[in-house]
SEFIZA-3560 file (N, C-alpha, C; in Angstrom, 3 decimals):
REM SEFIZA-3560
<numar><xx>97.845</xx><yy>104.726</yy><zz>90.329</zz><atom>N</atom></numar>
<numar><xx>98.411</xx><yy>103.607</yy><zz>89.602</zz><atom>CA</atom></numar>
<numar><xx>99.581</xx><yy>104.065</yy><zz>88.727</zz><atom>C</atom></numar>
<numar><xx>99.182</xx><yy>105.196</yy><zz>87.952</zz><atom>N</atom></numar>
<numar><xx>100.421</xx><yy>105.799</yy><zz>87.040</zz><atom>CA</atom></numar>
<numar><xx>101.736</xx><yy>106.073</yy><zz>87.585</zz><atom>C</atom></numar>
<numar><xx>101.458</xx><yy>106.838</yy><zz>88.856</zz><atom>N</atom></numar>
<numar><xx>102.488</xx><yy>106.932</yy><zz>89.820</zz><atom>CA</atom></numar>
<numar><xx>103.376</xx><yy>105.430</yy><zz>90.103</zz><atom>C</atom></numar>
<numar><xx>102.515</xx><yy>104.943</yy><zz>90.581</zz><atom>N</atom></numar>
<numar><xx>103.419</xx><yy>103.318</yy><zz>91.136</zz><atom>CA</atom></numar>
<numar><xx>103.878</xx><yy>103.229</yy><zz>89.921</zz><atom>C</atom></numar>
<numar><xx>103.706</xx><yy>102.856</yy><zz>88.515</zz><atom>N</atom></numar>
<numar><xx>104.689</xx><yy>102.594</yy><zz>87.019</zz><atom>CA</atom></numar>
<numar><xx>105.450</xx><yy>103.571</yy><zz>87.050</zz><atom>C</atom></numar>
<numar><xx>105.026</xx><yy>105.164</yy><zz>87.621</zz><atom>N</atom></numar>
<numar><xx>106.399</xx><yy>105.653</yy><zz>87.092</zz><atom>CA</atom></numar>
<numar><xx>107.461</xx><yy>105.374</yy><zz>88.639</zz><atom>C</atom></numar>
<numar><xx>107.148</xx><yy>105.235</yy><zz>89.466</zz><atom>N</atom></numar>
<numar><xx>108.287</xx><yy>104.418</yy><zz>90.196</zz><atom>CA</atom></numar>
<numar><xx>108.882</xx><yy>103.365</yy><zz>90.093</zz><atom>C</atom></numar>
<numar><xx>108.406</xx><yy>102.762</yy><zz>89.209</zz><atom>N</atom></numar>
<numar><xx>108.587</xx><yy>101.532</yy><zz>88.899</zz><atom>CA</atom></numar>
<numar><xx>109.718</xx><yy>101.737</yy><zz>87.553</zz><atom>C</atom></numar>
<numar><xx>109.476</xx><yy>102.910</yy><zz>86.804</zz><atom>N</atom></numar>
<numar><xx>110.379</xx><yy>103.361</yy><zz>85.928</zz><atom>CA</atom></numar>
<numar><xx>112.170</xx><yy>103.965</yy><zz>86.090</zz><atom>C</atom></numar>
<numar><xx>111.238</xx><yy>104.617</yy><zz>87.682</zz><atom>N</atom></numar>
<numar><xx>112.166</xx><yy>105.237</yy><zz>88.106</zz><atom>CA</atom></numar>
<numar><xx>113.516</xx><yy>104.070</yy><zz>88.830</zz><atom>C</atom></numar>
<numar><xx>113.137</xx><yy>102.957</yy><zz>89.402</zz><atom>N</atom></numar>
<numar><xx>113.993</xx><yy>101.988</yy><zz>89.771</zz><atom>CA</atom></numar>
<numar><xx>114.659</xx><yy>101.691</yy><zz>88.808</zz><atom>C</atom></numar>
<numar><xx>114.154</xx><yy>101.248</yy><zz>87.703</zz><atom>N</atom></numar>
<numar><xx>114.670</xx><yy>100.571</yy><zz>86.536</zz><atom>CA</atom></numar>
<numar><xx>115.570</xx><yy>101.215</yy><zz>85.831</zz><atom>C</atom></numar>
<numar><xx>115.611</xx><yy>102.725</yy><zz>86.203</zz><atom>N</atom></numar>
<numar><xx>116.565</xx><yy>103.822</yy><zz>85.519</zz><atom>CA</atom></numar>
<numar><xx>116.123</xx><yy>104.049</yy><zz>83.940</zz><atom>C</atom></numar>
<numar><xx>114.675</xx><yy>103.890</yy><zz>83.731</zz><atom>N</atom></numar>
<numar><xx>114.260</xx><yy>104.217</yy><zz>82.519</zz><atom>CA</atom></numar>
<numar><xx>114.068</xx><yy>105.613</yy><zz>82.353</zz><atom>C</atom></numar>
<numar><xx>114.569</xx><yy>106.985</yy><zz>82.686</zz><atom>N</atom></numar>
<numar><xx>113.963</xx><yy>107.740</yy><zz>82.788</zz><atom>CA</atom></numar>
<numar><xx>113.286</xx><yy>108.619</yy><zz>81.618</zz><atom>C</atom></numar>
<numar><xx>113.077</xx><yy>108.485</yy><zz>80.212</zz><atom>N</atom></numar>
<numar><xx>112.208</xx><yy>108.576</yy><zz>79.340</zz><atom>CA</atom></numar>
<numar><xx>110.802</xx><yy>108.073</yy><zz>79.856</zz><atom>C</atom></numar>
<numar><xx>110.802</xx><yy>106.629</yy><zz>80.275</zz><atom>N</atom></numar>
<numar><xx>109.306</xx><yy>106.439</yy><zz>80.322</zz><atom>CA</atom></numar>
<numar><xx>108.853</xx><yy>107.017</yy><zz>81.705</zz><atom>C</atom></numar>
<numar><xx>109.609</xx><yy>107.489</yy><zz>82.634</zz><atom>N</atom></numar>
<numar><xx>109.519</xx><yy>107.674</yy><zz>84.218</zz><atom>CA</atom></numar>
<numar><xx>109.029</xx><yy>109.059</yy><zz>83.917</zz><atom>C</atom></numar>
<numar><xx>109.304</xx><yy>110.456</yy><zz>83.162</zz><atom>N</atom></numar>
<numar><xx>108.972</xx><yy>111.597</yy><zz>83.096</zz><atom>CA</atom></numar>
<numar><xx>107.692</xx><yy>111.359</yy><zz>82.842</zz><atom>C</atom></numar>
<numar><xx>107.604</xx><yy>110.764</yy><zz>81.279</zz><atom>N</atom></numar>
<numar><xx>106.242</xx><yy>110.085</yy><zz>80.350</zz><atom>CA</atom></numar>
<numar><xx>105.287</xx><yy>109.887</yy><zz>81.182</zz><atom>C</atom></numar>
<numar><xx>105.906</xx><yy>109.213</yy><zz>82.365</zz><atom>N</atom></numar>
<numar><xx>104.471</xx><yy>108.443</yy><zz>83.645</zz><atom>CA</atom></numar>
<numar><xx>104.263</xx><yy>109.391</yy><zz>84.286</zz><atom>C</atom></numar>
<numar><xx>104.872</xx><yy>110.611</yy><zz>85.009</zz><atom>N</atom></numar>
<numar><xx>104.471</xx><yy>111.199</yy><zz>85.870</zz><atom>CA</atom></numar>
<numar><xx>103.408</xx><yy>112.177</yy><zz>85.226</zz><atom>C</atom></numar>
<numar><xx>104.334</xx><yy>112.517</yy><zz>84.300</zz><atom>N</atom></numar>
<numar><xx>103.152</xx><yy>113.829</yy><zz>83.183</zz><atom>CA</atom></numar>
<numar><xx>101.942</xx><yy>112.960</yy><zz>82.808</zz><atom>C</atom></numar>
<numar><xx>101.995</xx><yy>111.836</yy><zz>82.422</zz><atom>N</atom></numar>
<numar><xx>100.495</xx><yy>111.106</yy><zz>82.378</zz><atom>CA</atom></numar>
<numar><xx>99.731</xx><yy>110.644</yy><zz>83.306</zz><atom>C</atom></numar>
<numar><xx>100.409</xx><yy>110.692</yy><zz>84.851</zz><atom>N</atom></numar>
<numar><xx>99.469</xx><yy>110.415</yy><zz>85.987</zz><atom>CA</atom></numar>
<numar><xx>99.438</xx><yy>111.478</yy><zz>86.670</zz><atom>C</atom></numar>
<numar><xx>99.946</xx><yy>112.562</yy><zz>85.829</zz><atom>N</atom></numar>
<numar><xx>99.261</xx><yy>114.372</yy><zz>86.673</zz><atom>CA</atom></numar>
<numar><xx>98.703</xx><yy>114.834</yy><zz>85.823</zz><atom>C</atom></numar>
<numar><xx>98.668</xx><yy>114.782</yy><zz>84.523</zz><atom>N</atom></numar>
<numar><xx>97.416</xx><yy>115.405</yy><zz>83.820</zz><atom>CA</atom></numar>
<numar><xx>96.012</xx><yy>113.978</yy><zz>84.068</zz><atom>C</atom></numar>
<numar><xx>96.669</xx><yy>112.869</yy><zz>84.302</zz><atom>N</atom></numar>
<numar><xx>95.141</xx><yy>111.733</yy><zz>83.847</zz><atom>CA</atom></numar>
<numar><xx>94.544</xx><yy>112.070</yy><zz>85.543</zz><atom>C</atom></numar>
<numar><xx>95.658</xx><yy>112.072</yy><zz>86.698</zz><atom>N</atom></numar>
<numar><xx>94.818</xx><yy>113.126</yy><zz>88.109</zz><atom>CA</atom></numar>
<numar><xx>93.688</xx><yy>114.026</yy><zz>87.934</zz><atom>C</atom></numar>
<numar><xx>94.433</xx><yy>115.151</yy><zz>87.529</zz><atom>N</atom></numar>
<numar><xx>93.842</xx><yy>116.510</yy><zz>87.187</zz><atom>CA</atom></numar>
<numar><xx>92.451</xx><yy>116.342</yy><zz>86.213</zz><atom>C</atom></numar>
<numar><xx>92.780</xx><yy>115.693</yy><zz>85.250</zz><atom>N</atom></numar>
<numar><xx>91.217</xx><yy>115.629</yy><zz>84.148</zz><atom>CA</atom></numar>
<numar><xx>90.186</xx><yy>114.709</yy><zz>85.133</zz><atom>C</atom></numar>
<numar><xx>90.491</xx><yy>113.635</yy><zz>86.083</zz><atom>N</atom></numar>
<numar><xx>89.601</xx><yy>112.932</yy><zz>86.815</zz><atom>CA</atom></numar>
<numar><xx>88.911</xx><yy>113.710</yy><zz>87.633</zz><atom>C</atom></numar>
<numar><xx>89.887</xx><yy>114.221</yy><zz>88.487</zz><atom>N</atom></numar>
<numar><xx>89.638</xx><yy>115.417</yy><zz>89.817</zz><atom>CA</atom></numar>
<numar><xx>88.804</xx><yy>116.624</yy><zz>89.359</zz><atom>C</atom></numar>
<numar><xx>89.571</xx><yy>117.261</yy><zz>88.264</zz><atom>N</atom></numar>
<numar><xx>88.419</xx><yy>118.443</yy><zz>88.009</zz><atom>CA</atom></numar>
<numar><xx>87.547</xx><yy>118.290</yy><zz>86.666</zz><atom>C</atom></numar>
<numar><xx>87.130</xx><yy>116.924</yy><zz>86.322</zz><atom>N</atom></numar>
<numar><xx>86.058</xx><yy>116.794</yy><zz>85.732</zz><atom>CA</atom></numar>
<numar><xx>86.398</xx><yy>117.179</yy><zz>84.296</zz><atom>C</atom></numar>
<numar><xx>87.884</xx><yy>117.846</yy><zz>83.943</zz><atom>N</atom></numar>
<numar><xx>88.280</xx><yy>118.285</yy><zz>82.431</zz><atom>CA</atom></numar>
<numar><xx>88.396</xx><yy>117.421</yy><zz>81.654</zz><atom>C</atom></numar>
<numar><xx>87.751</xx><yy>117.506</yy><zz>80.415</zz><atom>N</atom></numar>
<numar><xx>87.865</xx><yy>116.623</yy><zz>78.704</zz><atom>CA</atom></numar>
<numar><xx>89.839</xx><yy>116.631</yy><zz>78.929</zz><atom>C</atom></numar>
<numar><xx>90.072</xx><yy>115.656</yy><zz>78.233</zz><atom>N</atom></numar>
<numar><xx>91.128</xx><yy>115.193</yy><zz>77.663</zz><atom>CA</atom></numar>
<numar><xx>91.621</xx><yy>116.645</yy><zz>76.888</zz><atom>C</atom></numar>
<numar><xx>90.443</xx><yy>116.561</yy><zz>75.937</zz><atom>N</atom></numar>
<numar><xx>90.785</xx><yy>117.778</yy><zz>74.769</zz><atom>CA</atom></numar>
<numar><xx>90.984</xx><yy>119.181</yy><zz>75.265</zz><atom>C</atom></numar>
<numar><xx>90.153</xx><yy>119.234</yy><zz>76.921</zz><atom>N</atom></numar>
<numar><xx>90.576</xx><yy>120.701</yy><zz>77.014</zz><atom>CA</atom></numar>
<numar><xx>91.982</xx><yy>120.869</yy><zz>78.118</zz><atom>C</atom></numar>
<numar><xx>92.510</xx><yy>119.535</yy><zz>78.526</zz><atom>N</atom></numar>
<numar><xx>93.921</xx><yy>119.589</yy><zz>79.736</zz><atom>CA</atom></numar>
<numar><xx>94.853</xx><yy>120.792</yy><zz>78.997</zz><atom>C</atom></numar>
<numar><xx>94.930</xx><yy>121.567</yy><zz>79.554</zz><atom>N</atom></numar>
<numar><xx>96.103</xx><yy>122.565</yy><zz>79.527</zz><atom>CA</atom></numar>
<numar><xx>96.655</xx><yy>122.747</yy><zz>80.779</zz><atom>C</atom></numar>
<numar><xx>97.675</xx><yy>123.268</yy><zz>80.843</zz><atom>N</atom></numar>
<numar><xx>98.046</xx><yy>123.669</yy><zz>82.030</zz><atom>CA</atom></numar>
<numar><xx>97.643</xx><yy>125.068</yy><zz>82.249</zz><atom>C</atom></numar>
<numar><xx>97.379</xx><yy>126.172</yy><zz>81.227</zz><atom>N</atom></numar>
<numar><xx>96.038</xx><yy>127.522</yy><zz>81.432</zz><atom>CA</atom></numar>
<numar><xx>94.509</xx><yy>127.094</yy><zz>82.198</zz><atom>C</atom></numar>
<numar><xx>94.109</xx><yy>125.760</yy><zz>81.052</zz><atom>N</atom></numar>
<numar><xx>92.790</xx><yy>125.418</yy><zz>82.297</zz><atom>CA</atom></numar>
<numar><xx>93.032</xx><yy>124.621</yy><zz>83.501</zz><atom>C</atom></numar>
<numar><xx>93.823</xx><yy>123.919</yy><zz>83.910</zz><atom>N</atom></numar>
<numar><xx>93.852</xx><yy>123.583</yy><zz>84.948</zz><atom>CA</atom></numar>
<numar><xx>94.203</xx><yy>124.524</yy><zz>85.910</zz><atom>C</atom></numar>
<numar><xx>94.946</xx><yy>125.452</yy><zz>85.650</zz><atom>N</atom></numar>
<numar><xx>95.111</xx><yy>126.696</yy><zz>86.550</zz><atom>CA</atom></numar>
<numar><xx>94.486</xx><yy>127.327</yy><zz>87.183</zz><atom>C</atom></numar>
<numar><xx>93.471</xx><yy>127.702</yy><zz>85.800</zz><atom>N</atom></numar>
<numar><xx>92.073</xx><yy>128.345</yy><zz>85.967</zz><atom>CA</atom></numar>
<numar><xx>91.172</xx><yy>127.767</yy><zz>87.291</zz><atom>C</atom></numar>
<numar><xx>90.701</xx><yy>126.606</yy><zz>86.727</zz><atom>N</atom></numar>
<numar><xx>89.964</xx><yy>125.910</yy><zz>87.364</zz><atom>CA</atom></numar>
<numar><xx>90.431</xx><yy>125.259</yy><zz>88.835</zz><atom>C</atom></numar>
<numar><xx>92.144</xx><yy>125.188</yy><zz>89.196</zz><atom>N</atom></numar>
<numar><xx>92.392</xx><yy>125.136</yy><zz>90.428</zz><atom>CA</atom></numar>
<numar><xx>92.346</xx><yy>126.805</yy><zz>91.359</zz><atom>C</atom></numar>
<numar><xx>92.589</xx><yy>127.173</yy><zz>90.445</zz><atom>N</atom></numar>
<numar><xx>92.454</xx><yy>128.920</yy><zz>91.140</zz><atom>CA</atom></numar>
<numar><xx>90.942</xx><yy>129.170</yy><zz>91.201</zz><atom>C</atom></numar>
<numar><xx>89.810</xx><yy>128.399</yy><zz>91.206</zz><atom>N</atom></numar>
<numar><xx>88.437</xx><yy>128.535</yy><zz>91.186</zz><atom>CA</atom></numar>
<numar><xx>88.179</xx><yy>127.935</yy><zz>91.999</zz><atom>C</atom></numar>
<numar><xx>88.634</xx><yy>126.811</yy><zz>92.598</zz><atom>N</atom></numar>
<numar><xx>88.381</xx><yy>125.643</yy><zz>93.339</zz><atom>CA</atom></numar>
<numar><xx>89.117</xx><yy>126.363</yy><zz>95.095</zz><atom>C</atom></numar>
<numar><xx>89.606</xx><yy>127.108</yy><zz>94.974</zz><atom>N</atom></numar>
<numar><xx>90.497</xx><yy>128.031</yy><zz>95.970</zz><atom>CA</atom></numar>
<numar><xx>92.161</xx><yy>127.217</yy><zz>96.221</zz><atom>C</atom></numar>
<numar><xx>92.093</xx><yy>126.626</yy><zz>95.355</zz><atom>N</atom></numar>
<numar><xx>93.680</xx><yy>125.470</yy><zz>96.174</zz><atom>CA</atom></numar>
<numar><xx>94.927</xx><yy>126.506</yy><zz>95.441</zz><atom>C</atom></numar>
<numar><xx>95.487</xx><yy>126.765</yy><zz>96.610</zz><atom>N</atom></numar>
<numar><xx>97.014</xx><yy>128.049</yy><zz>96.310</zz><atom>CA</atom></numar>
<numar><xx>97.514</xx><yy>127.939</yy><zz>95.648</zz><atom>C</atom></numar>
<numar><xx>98.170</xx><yy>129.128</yy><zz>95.116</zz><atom>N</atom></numar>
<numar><xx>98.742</xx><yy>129.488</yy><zz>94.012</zz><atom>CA</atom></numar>
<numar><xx>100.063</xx><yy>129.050</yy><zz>94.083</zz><atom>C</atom></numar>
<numar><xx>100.244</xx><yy>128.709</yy><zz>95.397</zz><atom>N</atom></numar>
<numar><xx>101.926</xx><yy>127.688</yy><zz>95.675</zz><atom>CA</atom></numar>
<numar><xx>101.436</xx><yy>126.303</yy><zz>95.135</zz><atom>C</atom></numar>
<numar><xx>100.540</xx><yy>125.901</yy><zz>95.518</zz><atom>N</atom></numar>
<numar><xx>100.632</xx><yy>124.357</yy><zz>95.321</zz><atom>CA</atom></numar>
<numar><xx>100.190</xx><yy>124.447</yy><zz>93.253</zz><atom>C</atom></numar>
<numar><xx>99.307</xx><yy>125.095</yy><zz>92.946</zz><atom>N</atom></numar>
<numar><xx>99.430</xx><yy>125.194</yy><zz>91.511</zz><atom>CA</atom></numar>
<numar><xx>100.551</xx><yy>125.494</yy><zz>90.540</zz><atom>C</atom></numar>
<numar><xx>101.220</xx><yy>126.741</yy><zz>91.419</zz><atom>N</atom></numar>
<numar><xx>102.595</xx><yy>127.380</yy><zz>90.522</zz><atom>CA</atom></numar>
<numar><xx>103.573</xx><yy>125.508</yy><zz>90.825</zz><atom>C</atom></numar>
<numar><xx>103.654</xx><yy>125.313</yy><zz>91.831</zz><atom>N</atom></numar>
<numar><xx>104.613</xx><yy>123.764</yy><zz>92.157</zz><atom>CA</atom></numar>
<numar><xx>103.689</xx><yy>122.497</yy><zz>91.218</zz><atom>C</atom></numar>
<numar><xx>102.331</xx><yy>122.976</yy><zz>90.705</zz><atom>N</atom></numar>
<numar><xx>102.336</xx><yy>121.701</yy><zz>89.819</zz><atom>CA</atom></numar>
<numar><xx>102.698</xx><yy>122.065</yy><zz>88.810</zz><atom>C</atom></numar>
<numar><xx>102.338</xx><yy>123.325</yy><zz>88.029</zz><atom>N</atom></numar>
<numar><xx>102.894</xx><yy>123.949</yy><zz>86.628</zz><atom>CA</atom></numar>
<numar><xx>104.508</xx><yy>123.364</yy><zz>86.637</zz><atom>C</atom></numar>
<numar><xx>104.783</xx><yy>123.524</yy><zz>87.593</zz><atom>N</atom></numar>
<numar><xx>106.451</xx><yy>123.579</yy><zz>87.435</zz><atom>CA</atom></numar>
<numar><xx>106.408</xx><yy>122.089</yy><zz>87.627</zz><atom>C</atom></numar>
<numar><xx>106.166</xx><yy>121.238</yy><zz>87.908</zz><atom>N</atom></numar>
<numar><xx>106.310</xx><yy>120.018</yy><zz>87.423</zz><atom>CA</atom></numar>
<numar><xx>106.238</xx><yy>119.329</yy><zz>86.310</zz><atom>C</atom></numar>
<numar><xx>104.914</xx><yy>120.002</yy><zz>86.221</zz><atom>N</atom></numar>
<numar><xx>104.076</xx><yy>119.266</yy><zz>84.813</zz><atom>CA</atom></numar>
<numar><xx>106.123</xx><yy>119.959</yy><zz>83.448</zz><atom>C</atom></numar>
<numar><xx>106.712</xx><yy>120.955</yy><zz>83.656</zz><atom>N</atom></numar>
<numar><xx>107.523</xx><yy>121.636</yy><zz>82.976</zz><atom>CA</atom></numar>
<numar><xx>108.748</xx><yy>120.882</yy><zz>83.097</zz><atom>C</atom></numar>
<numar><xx>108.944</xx><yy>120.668</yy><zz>84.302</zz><atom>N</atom></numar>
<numar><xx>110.172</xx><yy>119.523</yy><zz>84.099</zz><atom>CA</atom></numar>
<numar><xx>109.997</xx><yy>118.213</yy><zz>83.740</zz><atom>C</atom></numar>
<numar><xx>109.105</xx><yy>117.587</yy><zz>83.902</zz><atom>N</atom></numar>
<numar><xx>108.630</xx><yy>116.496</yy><zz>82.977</zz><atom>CA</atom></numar>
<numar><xx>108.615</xx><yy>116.792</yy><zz>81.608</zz><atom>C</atom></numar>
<numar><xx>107.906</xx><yy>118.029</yy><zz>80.744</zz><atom>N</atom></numar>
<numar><xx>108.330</xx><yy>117.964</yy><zz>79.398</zz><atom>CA</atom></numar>
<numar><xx>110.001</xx><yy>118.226</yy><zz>79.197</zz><atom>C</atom></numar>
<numar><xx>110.380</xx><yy>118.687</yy><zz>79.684</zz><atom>N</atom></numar>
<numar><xx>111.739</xx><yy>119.312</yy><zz>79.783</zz><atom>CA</atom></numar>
<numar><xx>112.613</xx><yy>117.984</yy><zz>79.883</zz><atom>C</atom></numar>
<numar><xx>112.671</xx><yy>117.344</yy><zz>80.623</zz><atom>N</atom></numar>
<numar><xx>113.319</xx><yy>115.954</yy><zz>80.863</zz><atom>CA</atom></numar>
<numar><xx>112.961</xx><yy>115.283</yy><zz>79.524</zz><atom>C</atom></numar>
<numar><xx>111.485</xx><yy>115.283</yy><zz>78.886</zz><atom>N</atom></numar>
<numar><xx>111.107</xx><yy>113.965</yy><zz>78.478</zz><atom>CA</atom></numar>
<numar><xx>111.805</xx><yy>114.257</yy><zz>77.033</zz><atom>C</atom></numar>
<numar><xx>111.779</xx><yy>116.050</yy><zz>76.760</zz><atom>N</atom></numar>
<numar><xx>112.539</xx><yy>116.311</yy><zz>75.416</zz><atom>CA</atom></numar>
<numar><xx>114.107</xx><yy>116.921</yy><zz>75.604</zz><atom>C</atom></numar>
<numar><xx>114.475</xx><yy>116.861</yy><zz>76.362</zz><atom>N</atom></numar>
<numar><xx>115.881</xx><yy>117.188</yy><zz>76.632</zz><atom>CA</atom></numar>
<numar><xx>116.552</xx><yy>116.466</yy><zz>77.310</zz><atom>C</atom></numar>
<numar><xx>117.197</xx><yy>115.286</yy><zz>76.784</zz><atom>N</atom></numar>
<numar><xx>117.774</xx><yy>114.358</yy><zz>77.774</zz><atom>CA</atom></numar>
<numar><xx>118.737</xx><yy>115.046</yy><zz>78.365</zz><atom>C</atom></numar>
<numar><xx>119.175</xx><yy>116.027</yy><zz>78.062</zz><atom>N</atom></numar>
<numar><xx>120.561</xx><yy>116.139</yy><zz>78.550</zz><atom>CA</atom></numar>
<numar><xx>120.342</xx><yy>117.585</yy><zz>80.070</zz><atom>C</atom></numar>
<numar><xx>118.880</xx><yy>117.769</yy><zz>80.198</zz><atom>N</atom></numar>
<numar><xx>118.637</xx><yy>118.406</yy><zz>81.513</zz><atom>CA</atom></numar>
<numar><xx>119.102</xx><yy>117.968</yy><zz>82.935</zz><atom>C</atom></numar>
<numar><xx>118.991</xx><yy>119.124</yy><zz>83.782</zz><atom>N</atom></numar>
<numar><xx>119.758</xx><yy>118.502</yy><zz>84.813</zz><atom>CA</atom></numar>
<numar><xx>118.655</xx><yy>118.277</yy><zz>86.459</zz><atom>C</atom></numar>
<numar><xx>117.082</xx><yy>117.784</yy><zz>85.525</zz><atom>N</atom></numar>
<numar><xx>116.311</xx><yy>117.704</yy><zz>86.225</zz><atom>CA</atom></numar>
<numar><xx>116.709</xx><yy>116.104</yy><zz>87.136</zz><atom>C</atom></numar>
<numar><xx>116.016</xx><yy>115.902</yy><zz>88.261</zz><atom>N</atom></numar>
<numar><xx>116.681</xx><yy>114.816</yy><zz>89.637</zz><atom>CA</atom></numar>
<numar><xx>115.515</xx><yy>113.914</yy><zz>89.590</zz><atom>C</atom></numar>
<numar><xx>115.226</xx><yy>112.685</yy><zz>89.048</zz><atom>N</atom></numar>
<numar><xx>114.196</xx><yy>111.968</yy><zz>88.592</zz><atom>CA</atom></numar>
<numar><xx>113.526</xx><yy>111.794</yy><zz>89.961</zz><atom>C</atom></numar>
<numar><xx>114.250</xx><yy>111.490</yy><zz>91.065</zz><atom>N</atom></numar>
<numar><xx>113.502</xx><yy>111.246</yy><zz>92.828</zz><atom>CA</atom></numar>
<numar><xx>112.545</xx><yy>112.535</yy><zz>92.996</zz><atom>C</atom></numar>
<numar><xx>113.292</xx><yy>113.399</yy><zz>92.472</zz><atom>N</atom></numar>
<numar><xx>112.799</xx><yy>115.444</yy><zz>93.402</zz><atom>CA</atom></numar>
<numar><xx>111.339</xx><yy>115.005</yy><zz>92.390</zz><atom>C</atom></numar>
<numar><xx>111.345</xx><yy>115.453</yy><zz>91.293</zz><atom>N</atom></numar>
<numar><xx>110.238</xx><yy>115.107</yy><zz>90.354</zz><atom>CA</atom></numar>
<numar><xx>109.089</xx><yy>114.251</yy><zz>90.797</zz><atom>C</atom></numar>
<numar><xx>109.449</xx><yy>112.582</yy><zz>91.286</zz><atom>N</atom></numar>
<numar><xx>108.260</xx><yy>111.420</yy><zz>92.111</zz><atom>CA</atom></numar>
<numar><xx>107.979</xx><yy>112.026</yy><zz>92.821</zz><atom>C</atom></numar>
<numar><xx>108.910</xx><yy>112.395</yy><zz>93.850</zz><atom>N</atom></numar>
<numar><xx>108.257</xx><yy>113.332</yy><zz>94.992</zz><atom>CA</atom></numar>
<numar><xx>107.574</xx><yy>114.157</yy><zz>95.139</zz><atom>C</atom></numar>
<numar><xx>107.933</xx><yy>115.160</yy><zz>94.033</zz><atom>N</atom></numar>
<numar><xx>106.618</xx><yy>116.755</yy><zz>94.035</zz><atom>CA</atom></numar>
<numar><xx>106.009</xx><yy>116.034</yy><zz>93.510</zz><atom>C</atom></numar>
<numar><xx>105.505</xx><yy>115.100</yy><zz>92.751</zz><atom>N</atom></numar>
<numar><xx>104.526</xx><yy>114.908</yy><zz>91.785</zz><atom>CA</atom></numar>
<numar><xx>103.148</xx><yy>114.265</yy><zz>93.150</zz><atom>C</atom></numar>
<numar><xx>104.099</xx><yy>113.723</yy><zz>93.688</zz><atom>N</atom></numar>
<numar><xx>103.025</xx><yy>113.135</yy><zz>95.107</zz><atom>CA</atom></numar>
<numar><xx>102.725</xx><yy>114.225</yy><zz>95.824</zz><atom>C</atom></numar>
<numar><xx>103.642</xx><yy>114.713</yy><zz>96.131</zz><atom>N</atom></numar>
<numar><xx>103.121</xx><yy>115.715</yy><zz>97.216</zz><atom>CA</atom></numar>
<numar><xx>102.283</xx><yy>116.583</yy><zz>96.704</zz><atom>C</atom></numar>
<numar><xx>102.225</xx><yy>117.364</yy><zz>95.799</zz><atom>N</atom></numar>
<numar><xx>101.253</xx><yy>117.745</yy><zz>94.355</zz><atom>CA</atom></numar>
<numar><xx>100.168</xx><yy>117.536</yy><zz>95.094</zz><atom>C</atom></numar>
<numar><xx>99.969</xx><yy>116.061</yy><zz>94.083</zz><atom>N</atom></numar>
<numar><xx>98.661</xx><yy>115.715</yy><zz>93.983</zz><atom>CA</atom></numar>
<numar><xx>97.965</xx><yy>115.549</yy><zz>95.544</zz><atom>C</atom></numar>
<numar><xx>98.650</xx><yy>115.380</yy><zz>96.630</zz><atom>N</atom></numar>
<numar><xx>98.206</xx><yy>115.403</yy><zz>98.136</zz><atom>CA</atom></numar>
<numar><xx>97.986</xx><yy>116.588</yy><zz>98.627</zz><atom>C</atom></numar>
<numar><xx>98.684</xx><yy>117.487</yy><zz>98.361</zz><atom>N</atom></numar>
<numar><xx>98.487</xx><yy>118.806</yy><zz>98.460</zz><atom>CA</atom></numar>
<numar><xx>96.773</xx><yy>119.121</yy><zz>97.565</zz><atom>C</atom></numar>
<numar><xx>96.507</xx><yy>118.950</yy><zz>96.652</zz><atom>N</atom></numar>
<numar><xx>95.406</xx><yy>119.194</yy><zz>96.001</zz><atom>CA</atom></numar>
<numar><xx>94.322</xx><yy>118.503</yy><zz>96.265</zz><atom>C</atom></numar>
<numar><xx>94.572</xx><yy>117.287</yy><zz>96.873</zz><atom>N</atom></numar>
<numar><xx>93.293</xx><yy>116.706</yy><zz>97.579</zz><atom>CA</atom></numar>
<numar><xx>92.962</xx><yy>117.330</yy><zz>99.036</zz><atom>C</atom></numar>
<numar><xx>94.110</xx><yy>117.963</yy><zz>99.464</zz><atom>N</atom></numar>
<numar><xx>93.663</xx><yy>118.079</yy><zz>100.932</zz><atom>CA</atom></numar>
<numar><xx>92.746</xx><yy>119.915</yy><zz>100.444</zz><atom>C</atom></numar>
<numar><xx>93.326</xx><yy>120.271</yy><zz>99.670</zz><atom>N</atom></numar>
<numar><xx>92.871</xx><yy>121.487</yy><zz>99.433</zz><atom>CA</atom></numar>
<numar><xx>91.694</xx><yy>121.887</yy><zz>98.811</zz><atom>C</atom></numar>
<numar><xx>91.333</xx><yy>120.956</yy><zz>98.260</zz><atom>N</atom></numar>
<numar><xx>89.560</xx><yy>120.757</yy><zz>97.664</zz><atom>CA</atom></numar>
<numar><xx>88.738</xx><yy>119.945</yy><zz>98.786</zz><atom>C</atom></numar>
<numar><xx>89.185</xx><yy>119.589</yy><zz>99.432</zz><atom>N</atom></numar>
<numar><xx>88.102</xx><yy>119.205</yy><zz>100.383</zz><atom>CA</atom></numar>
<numar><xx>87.032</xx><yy>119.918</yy><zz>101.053</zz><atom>C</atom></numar>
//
């Protein structure tokens, strides 16, 4: 659902709230999927706990690095992150991580 708003952000050319959505529908993913408190989402425990789960260290290092250009965008307007490249890994991400915990 977070995803569809932040595409929905992303049309609208809001891209403050479009970073905002993706980083909140890949950490609110991640705390559903691996069962993590709110209070403990890091990107150290989610690491952890995807590197436990066996899902690669490509598809984890490519979410770290997402979850990074989303803060990066959301506090640096003036980055030269590509709001489409961003929707995109953020999907493929999270598809990548379902097929890999299965």
């Amino acid at each position: 659902k977070r995803l569809a708003v932040a595409k929905k952000y992303l049309n609208e050319g809001n891209t403050v709230l479009f970073y905002e959505e993706v980083f909140k529908a890949s950490y609110g993913y991640l705390g559903d999927k691996l069962s993590i408190p709110v209070s403990e989402l890091s990107k150290e425990n989610i690491s952890e706990i995807l590197a436990s789960r066996a899902v690669s260290e490509e598809t984890t290092s490519n979410l770290i690095e997402t979850l990074d250009r989303c803060e990066m965008a959301r506090f640096s307007p003036s980055s030269d992150v590509q709001e489409q490249d961003v929707y995109e890994q953020a999907v493929e991400i999270i598809s990548k991580i379902e097929e890999e915990l299965k």
